[in-house]
C-alpha positions in Angstrom: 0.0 0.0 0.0 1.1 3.5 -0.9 1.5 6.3 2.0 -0.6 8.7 1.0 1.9 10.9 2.4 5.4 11.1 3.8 8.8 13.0 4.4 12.4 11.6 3.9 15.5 13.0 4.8 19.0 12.3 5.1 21.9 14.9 3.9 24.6 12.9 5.7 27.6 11.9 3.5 28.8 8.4 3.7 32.1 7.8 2.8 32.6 3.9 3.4 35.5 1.6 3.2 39.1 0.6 3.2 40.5 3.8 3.4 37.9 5.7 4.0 39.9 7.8 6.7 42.4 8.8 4.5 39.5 11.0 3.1 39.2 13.1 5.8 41.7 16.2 5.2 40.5 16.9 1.7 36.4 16.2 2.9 37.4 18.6 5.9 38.7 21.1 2.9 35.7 21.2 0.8 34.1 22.7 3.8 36.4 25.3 4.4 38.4 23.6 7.1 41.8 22.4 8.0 41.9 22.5 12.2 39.8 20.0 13.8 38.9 19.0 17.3 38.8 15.5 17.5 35.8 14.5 20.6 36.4 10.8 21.9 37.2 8.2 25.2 40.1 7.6 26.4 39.1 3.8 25.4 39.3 4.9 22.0 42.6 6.1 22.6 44.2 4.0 24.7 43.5 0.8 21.8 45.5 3.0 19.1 42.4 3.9 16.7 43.1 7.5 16.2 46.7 6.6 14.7 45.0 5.9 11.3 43.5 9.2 11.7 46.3 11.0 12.8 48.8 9.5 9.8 46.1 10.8 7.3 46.9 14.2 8.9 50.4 13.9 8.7 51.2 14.4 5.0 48.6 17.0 4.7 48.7 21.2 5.3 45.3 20.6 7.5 46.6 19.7 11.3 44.6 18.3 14.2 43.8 21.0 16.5 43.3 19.4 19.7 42.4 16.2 21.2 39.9 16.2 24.0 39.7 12.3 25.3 37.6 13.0 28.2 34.2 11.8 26.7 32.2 9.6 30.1 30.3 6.5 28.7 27.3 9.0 30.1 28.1 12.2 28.4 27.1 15.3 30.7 26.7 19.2 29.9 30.2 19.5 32.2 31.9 17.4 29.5 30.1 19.3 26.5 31.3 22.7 27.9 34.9 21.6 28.7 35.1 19.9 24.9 33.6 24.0 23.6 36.9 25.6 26.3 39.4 23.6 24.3 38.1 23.8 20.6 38.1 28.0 21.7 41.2 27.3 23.2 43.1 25.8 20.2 41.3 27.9 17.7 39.7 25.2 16.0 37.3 25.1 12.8 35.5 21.7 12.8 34.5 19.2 14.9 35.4 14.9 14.2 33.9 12.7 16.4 35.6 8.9 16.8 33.6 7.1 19.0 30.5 5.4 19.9 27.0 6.7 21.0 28.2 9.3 23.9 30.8 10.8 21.9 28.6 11.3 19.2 25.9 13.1 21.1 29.1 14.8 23.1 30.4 16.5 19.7 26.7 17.1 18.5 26.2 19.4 21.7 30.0 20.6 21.8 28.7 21.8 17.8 25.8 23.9 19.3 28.1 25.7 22.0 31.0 26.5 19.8 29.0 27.8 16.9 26.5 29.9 18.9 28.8 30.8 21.5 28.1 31.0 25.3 27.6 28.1 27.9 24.5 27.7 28.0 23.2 24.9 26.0 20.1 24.5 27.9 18.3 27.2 25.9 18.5 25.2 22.5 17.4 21.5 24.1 14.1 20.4 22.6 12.9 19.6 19.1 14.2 22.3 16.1 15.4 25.5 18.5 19.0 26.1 16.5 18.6 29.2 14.5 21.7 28.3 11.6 23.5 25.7 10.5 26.6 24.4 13.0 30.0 24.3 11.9 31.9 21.2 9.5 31.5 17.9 11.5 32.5 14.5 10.8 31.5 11.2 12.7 33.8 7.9 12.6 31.6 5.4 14.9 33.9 2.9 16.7 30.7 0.8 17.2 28.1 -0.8 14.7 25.2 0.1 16.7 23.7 3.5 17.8 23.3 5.4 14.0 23.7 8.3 15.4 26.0 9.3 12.6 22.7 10.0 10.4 20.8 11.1 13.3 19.8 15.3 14.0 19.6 14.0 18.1 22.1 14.4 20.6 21.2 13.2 24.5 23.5 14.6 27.5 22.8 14.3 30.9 22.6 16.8 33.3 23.6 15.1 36.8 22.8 17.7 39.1 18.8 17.6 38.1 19.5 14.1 37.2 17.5 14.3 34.0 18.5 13.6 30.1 18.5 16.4 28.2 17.6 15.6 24.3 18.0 18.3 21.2 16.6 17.6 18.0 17.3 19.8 14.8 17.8 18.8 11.4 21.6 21.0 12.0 22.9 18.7 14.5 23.3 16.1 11.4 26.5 15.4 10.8 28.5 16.7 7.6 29.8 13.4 7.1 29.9 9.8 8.3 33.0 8.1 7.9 32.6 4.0 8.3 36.2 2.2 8.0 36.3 -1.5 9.1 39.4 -0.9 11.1 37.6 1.4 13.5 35.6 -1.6 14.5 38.1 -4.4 14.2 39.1 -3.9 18.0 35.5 -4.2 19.5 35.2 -7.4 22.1 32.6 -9.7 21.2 30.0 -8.9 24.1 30.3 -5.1 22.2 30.2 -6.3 19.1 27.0 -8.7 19.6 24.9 -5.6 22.0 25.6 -2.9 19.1 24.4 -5.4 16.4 21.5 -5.9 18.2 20.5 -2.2 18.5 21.3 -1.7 15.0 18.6 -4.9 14.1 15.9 -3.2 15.9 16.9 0.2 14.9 15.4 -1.6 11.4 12.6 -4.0 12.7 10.9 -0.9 14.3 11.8 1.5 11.4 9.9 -1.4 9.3 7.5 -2.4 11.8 6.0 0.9 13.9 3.8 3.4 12.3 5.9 5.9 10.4 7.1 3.5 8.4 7.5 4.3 4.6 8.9 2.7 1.3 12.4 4.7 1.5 13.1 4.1 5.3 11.8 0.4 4.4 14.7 0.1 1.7 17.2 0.8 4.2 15.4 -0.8 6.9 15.2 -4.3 5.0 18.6 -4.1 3.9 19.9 -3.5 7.4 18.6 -7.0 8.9 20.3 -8.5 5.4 23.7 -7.4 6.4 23.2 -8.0 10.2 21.8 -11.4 10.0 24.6 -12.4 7.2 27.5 -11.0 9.1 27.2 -10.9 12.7 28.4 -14.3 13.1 31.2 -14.5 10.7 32.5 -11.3 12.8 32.2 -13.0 16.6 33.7 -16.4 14.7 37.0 -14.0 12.9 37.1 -10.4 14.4 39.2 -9.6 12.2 36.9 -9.9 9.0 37.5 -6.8 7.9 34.5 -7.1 4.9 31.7 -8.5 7.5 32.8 -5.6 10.3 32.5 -3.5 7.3 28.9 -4.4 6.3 28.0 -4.4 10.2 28.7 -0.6 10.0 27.2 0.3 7.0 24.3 -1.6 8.5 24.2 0.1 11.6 24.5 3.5 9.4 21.0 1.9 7.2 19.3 1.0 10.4 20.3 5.1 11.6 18.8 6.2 8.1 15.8 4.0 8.7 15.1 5.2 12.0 15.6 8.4 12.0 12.7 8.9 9.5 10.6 6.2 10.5 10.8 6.6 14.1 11.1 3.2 16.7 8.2 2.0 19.0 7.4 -0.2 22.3 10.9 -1.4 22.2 12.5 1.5 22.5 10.0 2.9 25.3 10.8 0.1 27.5 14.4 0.2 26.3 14.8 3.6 27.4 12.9 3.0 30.6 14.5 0.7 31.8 18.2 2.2 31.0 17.1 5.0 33.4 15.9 2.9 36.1 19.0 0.3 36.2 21.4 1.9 33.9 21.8 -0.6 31.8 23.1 -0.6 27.9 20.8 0.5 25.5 22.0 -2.0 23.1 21.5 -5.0 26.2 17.8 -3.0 26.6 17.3 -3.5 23.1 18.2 -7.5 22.8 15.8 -7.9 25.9 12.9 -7.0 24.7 12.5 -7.5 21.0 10.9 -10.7 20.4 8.3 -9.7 23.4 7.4 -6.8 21.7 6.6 -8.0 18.2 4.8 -11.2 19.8 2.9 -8.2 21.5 2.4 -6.2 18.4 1.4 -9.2 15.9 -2.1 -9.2 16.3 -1.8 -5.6 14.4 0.7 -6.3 12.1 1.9 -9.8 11.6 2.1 -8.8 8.2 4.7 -6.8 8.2 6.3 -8.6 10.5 6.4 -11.8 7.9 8.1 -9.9 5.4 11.1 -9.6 7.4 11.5 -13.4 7.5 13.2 -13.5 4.1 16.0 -11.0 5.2 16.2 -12.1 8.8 16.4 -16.1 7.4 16.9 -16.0 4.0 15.6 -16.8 0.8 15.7 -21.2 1.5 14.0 -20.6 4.9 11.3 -18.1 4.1 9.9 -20.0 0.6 9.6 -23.6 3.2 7.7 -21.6 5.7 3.9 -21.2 4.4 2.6 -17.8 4.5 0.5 -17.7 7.8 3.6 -19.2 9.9 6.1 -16.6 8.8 5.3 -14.0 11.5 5.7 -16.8 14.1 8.9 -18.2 12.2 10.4 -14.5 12.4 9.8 -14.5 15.4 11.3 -17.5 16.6 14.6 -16.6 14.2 15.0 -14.1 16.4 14.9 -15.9 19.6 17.3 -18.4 18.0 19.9 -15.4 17.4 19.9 -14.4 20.7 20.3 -17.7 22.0 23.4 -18.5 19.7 24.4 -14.9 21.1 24.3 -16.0 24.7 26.1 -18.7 24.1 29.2 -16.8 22.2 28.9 -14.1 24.5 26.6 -14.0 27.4 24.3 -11.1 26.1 21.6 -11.5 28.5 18.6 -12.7 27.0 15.9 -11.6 30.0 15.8 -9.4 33.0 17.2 -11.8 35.4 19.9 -12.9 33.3 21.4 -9.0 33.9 22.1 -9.4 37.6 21.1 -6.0 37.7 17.3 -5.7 37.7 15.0 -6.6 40.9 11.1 -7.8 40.2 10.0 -4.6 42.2 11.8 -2.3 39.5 9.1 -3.4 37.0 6.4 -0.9 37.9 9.0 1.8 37.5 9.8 0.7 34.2 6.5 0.7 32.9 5.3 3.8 34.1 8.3 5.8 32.8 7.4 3.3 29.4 4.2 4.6 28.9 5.1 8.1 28.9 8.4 7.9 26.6 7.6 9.5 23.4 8.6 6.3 21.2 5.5 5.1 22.5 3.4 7.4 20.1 4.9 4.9 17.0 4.2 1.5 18.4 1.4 -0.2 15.9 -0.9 -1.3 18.8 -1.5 0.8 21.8 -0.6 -0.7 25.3 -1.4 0.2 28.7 0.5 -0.1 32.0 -1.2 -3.1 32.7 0.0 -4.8 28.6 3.4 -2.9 29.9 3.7 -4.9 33.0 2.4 -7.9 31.2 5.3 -7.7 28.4 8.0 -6.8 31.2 6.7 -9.7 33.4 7.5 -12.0 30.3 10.9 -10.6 29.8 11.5 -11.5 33.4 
């Protein structure tokens, strides 16, 4: 069926590849740059990926300005503003972000600040309050996961009303996204498996939830291809440089998908519960996948059976007849987690965390039901279906 109407929208350029960091100088000087601040951890550091980046420098007349390594895995406004000081500092004219999720959002805000000036980015948080484009940025994720490379959000915390702040403007996209399979090749299975996993239902709820539309479908469809064909040739050789480089272009689909096709239910109890326990969002997304669509199939089995043939492949979804392929996608993705669990413990439920008590479930739900992925989700729920769903992922 045709959408009688929709909106699609992603300016980011990719540059993907071999050498796809080699690129950055002369991308940089298109933009009218040459002095970068490069945002990351110092996990990022310490395991040697910036070298690469730092050799591509080397024979070039554009110079890295400063290095600020400081990035928390919880990035706060403290960090944002101490990443604007040294960009001012070291009179910088571009911003390239090497990391995973935090980063990311870390340079996104660190953007805002050093192109409008001033400290205080709690004036532009919300949806579409940045009055002009932000200066040249660049992201080079070190995870296959978040998307946030093709994303206009940025999250920071602010500890002292111990809150997440979120900013949403179509400027906070980045300039360019730079995916290079050695960036990846140094992430531990456990890593490796949670970021694939937020990626995959980055795509089943692009496909899945209500926004959905025939663009953010394309990318969403061919997200699950890559992920389901590639995940586990990278946790059996981590050093597959070809399958860590279709995990990141998938992860980058998934972003493209999402981020015009909004996520549902998943994500509202994802979220939820990352705020009550703290835990991963990539771990929150494994949990509570397969509950979700088992809760959503009544409305939408449909589309759910369509993702059998790129979750299983072409063999699997011609033997399944029609009215078992919701069930059989379904069950595929149990299977995954379970061979994931196996290779590298990624919880499957609640209790195989260690870190989430049966009397945080009420909690969850009611900060669930008022998370604004919620709106997406194909079938409506109420505290009671929340509980149910959580009480299942138990």
């Amino acid at each position: 069926m045709t959408k009688a109407y929709y909106e699609f929208f992603c300016p980011v350029k990719v540059i993907a590849g071999h050498a796809a960091l080699e690129h950055i100088p002369f991308e940089l000087a298109t933009l009218g740059a040459k002095r970068p601040l490069i945002i990351t951890d110092k996990g990022v550091r310490t395991n040697g990926l910036l070298e690469p980046i730092e050799t591509a420098f080397s024979s070039t007349d554009a110079e890295i300005g400063f290095i600020f390594d400081e990035v928390p895995p919880d990035s706060s406004l403290e960090t944002v503003k101490k990443a604007a000081a040294f960009y001012r500092e070291h009179q910088c004219d571009a911003l390239l972000a090497v990391g995973g999720g935090s980063v990311i959002d870390t340079a996104k805000a660190t953007n805002i600040l050093v192109t409008e000036g001033g400290d205080d980015l709690l004036k532009y948080s919300g949806a579409h309050n940045l009055p002009k484009p932000l200066k040249p940025f660049f992201v080079i994720p070190t995870t296959s996961g978040t998307g946030s490379e093709v994303t206009m959000v940025a999250v920071v915390s602010d500890p002292v009303k111990n809150v997440k702040m979120a900013f949403a403007s179509y400027y906070l996209m980045p300039h360019a996204a730079i995916l290079d399979p050695r960036m990846t090749q140094t992430l531990p299975a456990h890593l490796t498996a949670m970021t694939a996993m937020d990626a995959m239902t980055h795509a089943i709820e692009a496909y899945t939830c209500m926004a959905a539309n025939p663009l953010s479908d394309a990318y969403a469809t061919a997200a699950i291809k890559k992920i389901s064909q590639n995940l586990f040739k990278v946790l059996d050789n981590p050093k597959d440089a070809e399958a860590r480089l279709e995990l990141a272009q998938a992860s980058t689909m998934a972003g493209i998908a999402f981020s015009n096709s909004m996520v549902g239910l998943v994500h509202s109890l994802g979220h939820a519960l990352g705020a009550v326990t703290h835990l991963p969002h990539g771990l929150c997304m494994n949990l509570f996948l397969p509950y979700v669509l088992e809760y959503n199939k009544s409305v939408n089995g449909d589309k759910i059976a369509e993702l059998l043939l790129p979750l299983a492949g072409a063999d699997i979804y011609a033997q399944t007849p029609a009215d078992q392929r919701t069930d059989k996608t379904i069950e595929t993705i149990y299977s995954i987690r379970d061979h994931l669990y196996e290779l590298t413990k990624l919880p499957r439920n609640l209790r195989e965390t260690g870190k989430v008590s049966e009397s945080q479930l009420d909690e969850v739900a009611e900060k669930a039901l008022n998370d604004g992925s919620i709106i997406y989700n194909p079938k409506e729920a109420s505290l009671a279906q929340l509980r149910e769903i959580l009480q299942k992922a138990w």
